[in-house]
N, C-alpha and C positions, 0 to 999 in steps of 0.2 A: 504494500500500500504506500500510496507514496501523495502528498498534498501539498502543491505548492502555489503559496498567498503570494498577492501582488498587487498594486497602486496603492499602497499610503504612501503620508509625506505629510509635508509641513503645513497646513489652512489657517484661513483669518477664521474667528467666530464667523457663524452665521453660513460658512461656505461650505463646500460638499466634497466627497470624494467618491468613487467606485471601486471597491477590492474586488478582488478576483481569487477563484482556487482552483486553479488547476488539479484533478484527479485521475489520479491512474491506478492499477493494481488489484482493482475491484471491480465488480460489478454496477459503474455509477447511474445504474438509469432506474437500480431498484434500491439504493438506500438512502435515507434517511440524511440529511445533511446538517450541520449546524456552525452558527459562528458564536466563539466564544472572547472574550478582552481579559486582557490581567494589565491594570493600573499598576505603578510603580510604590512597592511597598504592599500590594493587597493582591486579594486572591482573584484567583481565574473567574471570571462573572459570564454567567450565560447571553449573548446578544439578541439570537433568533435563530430558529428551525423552522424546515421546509420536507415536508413530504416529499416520497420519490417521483413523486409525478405530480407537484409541485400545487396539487389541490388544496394544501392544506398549508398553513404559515403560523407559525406564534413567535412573538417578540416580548422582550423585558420593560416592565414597565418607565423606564429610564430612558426606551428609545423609542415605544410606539408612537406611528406618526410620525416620524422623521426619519426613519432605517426602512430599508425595503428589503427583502431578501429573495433571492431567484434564480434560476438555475436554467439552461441550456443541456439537454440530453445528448443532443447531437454532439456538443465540444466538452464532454466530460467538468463543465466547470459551473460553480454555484459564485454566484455575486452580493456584493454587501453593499446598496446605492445608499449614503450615508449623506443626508442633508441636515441643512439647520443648526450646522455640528459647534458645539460648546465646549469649552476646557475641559468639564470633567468628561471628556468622551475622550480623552489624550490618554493612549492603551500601546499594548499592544498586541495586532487582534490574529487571532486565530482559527481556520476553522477546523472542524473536526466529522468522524466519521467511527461508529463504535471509541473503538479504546486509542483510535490513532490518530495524531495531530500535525498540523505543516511546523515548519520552524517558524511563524508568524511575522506580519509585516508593522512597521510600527505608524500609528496615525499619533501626530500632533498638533493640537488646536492651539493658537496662541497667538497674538494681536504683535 
């Protein structure tokens, strides 16, 4: 299994970004996807999860309404469309699949 995150970087408040996770080594058109954040000094915090066919979405109440989460069968890859974004949203984010995880990309919000 193998996950690899991509587009963070530095935002003003108020701006957006789109991550990306690349997935291979599995069967991605039938699992379960999720992205998770760990803040500097705190733990791993859940973002949002997406059904495998992509019917289905829950998010943290920290981001609902400004995180979208979504996923592409055809290119093995789930997306993190991250607006409206604020300091405490400064992580860094991960996504995951069962028990395995990418080495995560880092998003920082800051003026």
């Amino acid at each position: 299994v193998q996950l690899v995150e991509s587009g963070g970087g530095l935002v003003q408040p108020g701006g957006s970004l789109r991550l990306s996770c690349a997935a291979s080594g599995f069967t991605f058109s039938r699992a379960d996807m999720r992205w998770f954040r760990q803040a500097p000094g705190k733990e791993r915090e859940f973002v949002a999860r997406i059904s495998w066919n992509a019917v289905s979405t829950y998010y943290a109440d920290s981001v609902k309404g400004r995180f979208t989460i979504s996923r592409d069968n055809a290119k093995n890859t789930v997306y993190l469309q991250m607006n409206s974004l604020k300091p405490e949203d400064t992580a860094v984010y991960y996504c995951g699949y069962a028990a395995y995880w990418g080495q995560g990309t880092q998003v920082t919000v800051s003026s």
